[in-house]
N, C-alpha and C positions, 0 to 999 in steps of 0.2 A: 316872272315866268313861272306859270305852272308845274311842281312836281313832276314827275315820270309817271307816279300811280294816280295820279288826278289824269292826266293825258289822255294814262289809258283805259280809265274807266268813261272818260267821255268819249272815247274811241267808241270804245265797246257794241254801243246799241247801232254802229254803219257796219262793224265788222260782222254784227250776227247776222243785222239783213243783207248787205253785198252780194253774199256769196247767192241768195236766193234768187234777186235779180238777176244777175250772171247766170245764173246755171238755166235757164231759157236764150239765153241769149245763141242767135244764129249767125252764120254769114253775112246776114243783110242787114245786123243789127245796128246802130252807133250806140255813143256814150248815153244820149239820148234818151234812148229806147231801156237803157238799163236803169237808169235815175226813176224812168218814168214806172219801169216795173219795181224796184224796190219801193217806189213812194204808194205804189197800186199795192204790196205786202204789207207795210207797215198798216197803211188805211184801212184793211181785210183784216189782219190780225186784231186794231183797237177794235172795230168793229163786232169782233166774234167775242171778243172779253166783255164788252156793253150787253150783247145779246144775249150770253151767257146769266149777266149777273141783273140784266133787267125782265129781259124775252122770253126765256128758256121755261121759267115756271110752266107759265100758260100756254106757249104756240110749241112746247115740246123741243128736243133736241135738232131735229130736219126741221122743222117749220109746219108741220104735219098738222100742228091744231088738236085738237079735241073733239069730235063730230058733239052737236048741239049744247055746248061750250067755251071754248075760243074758236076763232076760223084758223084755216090754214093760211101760209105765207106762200106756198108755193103754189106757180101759176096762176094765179089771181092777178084780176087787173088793177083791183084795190092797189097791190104791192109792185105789179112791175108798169104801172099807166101813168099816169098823170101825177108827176113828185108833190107837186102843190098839194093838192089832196093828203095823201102819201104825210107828209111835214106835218101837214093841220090839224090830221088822226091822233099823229102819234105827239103834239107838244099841247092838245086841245086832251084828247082821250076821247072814250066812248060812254054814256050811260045821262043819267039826271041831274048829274052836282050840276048848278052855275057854273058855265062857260062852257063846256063838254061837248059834242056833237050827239044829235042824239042816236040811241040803237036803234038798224036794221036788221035786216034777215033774221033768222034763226038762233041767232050765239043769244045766249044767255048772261053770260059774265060781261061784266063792263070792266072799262079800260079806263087807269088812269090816265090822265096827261103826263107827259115828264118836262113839262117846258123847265123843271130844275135843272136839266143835263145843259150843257153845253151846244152854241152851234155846232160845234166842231165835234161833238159826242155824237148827237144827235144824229149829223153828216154823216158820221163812221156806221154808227149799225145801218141807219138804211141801208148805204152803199153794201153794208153786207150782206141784209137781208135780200136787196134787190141781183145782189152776183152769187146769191146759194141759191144750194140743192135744182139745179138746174134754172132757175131765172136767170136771165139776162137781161136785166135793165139796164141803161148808164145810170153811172154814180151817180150819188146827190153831193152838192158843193154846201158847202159853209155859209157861201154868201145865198144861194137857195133858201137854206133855212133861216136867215137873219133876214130874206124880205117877207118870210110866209109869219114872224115875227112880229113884225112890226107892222104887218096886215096889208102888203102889197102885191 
């Protein structure tokens, strides 16, 4: 059996997010609806850490972009239309190298691929990207990006 301090450091990471789930929670909510909003913060959170330490340089802190530089994330169909796409961008990238899609419009700077990150990394920023600064797309799933991977 597990220590007390081992317990509750595996505790820990339900206890921080619980209380965020819950505190939305209404009337008409069940157990449900609460799981489903902390597992929607957790997803949000890793998401904003990826975006932060891959996204941020380039598409700025909002997603705002650089005019004739990176594009913006916000309101664009690029970012809240067609995931497939969306997936392809960002694990292929933008510019010349071998395998890359190549540049349109205006932006000047290319884009590497990250197909190094994770389905599950990968999954988390979009999903962030596509539920900030006003966008609302639905999430992107794990399994989304593991078939835009293997090229289905």
């Amino acid at each position: 059996m597990p220590k007390p301090a081992a317990r509750a450091r595996a505790l820990l990471p339900a206890l921080v997010v619980l209380p965020v789930g819950l505190a939305s929670c209404g009337e008409q909510s069940t157990p449900a609806a609460s799981i489903g909003s902390a597992e929607r913060t957790v997803l949000l959170a890793e998401g904003r850490s990826l975006y932060m330490a891959h996204c941020m340089m380039c598409h700025q802190a909002q997603g705002e972009g650089v005019p004739g530089m990176q594009p913006p994330l916000v309101g664009v169909a690029s970012v809240t239309g067609d995931p497939g796409r969306l997936i392809e961008l960002t694990l292929r990238g933008i510019g010349r190298e071998r395998g890359q899609l190549p540049p349109t419009g205006p932006w000047r700077q290319e884009m590497l691929g990250f197909d190094h990150l994770s389905d599950k990394e990968i999954a988390a920023v979009l999903t962030y990207i596509r539920q900030s600064w006003g966008n609302n797309a639905p999430a992107i799933s794990q399994e989304q990006v593991f078939d835009a991977r293997q090229g289905r």
